[in-house]
N, C-alpha and C positions, 0 to 999 in steps of 0.2 A: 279438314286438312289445311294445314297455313301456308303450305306450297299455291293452294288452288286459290286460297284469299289473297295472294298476294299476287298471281294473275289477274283476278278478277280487277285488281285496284291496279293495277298495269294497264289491262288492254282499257280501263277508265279513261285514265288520263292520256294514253296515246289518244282517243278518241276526242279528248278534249282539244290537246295540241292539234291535231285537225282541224277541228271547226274554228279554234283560235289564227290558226296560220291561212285558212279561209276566210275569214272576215278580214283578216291581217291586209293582205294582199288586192281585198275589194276595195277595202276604205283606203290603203297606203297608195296603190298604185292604182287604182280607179278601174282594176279588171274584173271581166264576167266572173259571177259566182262559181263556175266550172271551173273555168281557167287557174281560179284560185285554188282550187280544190285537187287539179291536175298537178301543178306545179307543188305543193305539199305532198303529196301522195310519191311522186317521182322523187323528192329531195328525200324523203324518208325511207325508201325502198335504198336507196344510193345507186338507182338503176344509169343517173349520168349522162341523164338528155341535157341539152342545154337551156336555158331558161325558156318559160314561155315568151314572154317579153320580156323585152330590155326594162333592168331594175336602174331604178333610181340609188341614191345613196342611203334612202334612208330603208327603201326595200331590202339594199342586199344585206345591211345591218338588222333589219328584222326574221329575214331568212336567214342569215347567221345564228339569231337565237331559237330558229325553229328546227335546223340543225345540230345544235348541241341538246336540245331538250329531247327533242323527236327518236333521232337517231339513237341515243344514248338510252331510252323507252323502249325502242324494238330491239334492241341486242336484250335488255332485260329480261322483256317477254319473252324473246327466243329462250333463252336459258331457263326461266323460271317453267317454261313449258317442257321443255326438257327432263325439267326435274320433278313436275308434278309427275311426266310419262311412267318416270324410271321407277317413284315412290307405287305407282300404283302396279307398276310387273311387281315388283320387290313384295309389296305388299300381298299382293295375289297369289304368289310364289310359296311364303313363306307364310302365307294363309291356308292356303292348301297345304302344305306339310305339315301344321300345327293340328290342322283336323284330320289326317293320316294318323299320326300317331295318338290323336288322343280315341280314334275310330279304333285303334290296335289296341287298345287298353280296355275296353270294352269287354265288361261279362254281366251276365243274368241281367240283360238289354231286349230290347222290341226292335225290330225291325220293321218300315213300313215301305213298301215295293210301291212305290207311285205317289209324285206331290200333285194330284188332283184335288178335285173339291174335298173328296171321301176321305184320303192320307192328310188333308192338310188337318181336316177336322178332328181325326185321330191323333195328328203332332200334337194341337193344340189342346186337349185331353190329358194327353201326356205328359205335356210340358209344365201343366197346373200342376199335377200331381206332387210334387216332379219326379218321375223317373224315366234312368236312362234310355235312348233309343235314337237310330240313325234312320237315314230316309235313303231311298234308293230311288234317282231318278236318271233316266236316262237321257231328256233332253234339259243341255247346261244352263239354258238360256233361261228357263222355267225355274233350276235349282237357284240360278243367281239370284231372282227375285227372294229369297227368304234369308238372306245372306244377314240381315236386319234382325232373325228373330232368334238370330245365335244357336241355331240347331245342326246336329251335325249333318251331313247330308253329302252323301257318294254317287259323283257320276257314274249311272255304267249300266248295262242290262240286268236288270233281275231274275230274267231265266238262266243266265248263266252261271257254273258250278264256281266259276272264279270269285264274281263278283260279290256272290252272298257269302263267301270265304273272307275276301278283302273286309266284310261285312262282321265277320268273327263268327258266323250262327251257328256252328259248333258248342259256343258257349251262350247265346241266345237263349228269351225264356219265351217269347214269340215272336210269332210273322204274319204282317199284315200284308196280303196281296189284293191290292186296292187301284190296280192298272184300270183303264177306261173299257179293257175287250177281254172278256170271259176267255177264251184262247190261251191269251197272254196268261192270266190269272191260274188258270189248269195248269200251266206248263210249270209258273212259279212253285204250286202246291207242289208237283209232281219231285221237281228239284229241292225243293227246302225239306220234302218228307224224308228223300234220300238224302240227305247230309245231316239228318237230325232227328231222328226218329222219335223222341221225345219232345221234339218242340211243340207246343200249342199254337195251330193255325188257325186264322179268321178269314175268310176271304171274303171276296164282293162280288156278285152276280148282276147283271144288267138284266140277264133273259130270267126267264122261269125255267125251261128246260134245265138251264145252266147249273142249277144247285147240287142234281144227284149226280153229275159231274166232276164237281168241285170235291164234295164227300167220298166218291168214290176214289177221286186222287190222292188223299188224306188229307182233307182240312177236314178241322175239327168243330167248327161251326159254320153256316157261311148267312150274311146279311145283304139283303137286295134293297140299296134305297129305295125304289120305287114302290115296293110293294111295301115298305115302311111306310114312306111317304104318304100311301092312300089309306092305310090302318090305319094313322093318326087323325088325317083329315075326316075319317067317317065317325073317329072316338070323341073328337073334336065335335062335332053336331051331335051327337049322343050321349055324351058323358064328360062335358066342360071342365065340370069342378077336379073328375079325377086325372084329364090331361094337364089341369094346373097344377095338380098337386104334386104330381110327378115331374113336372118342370125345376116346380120348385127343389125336389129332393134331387135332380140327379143333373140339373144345370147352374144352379143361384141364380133362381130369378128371385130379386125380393126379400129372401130371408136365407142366413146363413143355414143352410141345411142341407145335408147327404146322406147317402144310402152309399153302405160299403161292406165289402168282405173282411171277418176279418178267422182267419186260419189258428186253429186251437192246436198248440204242442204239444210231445208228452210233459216238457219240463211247464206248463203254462199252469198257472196257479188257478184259473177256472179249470182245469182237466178236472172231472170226477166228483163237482159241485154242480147243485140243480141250479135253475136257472134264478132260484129263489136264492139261495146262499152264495150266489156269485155276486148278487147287489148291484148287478151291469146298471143296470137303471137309478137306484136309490143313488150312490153313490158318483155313476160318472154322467147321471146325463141321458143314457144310451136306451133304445129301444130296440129290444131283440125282436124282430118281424120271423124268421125263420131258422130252422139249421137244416146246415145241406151236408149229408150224409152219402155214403157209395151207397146206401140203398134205398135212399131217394131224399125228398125235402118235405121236411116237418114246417109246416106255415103255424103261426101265432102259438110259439110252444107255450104250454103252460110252466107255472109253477115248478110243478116236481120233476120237471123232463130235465136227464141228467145231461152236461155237456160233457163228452167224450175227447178225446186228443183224435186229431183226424178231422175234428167235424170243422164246419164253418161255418161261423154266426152273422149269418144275413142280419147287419144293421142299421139305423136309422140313428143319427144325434148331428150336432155342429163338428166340420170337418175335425177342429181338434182336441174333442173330447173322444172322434176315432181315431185319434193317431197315435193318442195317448194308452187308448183301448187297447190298438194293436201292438202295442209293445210293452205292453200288462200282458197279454197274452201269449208271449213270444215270440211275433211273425218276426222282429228286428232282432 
């Protein structure tokens, strides 16, 4: 902000006129370093003590000059503080409205109920991606801190039927309830299942109890870091090579590589070709690992396994040979 650099370089140079009008005062009029220090501080405030001591001619001609520079410095800073104040309500005002309405404009969006470790990591998922989604945090102080990574993000409670309204999940395509306390989390499933009965919920369990809770509320899957946490750590001493390999496909560690869904329609030009005359591989790259079916998932299809409209082809290639995939296949 140039309002704020131009304080900065303000209260610079008052501080300098200080120390100048400090030394000014030791070496002109042969007084303690205080004294010097007192009698600049009191002409610059224009508080209107009288001298500390009697000036000489050439002192009151120096404090003369420590008066027009000084004085004429702190009216500046006063104002330019002023102005930095005003820019930053203004700005904050008209920041929040800007992400009001762009939060109102929102469809077939994710919502994520808490900026914890769990949501921020989800934001950041997301944000690669990139598709749409707001963050719902309740405490402003915690939402401020993300103000930096330009996501949109609504103060407010996520249990309440307002909030996730203000939130659009009417028109929402998920919600993520990712609070610190299972309670909280139940109560959000319980509310978003009612306003959206369509919506795909994930939730996040701290307890173990806590999950056929969660499902019973209507979330549709629910994930416990912890009990992640200790799977990976044990797959990790067990099976090295296959927790790298899976770093590599579904984080970028190291080599451009992911694993992704991609949604077959009836107008999609694989509908009704096997997996052999769809050339997914030959052609873009892509390795077909599975297809996920409503009546259940085919791992390592062969050959002649036909692709359906409905189904969804569990992939593996570089991010933009799937993006290019999924919109050969119609998901866009």
């Amino acid at each position: 902000m140039k309002t704020l650099r131009n304080l900065k370089v303000l209260i610079g140079a008052l501080l300098l006129v200080i120390a100048l009008g400090t030394a000014g005062f030791h070496y002109i009029e042969g007084w303690p370093w205080f004294d010097g220090f007192y009698m600049v501080i009191t002409t610059l405030t224009t508080i209107g003590y009288q001298e500390t001591h009697p000036l000489s001619h050439a002192g009151r001609l120096f404090n003369v000059g420590i008066i027009l520079c000084g004085v004429s410095l702190v009216f500046l800073a006063i104002g330019s503080a002023t102005q930095a104040l005003l820019e930053f309500e203004l700005q904050h005002f008209f920041g929040r409205r800007r992400m009001e309405r762009e939060i109102g404009r929102l469809t077939d969006h994710y919502i994520i109920c808490g900026a914890g470790r769990v949501g921020r990591s989800a934001a950041r998922e997301l944000a690669r991606r990139p598709v749409p989604f707001v963050i719902i945090e309740h405490n402003e102080a915690k939402a401020q801190k993300f103000s930096s990574e330009n996501w949109l993000i609504q103060v407010g409670d996520a249990t309440q039927e307002q909030t996730l309204r203000d939130a659009r999940i009417e028109h929402a395509r998920g919600l993520v309830a990712a609070t610190t306390t299972d309670a909280t989390n139940i109560y959000i499933v319980l509310t978003a299942r009612t306003l959206n009965p369509h919506l795909r919920i994930i939730a996040r369990a701290s307890e173990e109890m806590a999950e056929k809770h969660l499902l019973s509320a209507g979330a549709d899957s629910v994930v416990s870091p912890y009990i992640f946490a200790g799977q990976r750590i044990a797959q990790s001493f067990l099976q090295p090579h296959v927790v790298s390999f899976l770093d590599t496909a579904t984080t970028h560690l190291g080599i451009d590589l992911e694993i992704g869904e991609v949604p077959i329609t009836p107008k999609s030009q694989f509908a009704g070709k096997t997996i052999e005359s769809s050339r997914i591989r030959q052609d873009r790259g892509v390795i077909v690992l599975a297809i996920k079916r409503e009546a259940g998932m085919r791992f390592n299809p062969s050959p002649d396994d036909r692709i359906e409209p409905g189904d969804f082809l569990i992939a593996m290639g570089e991010p933009q040979q799937l993006r290019k995939l999924e919109q050969m296949a119609g998901s866009r």
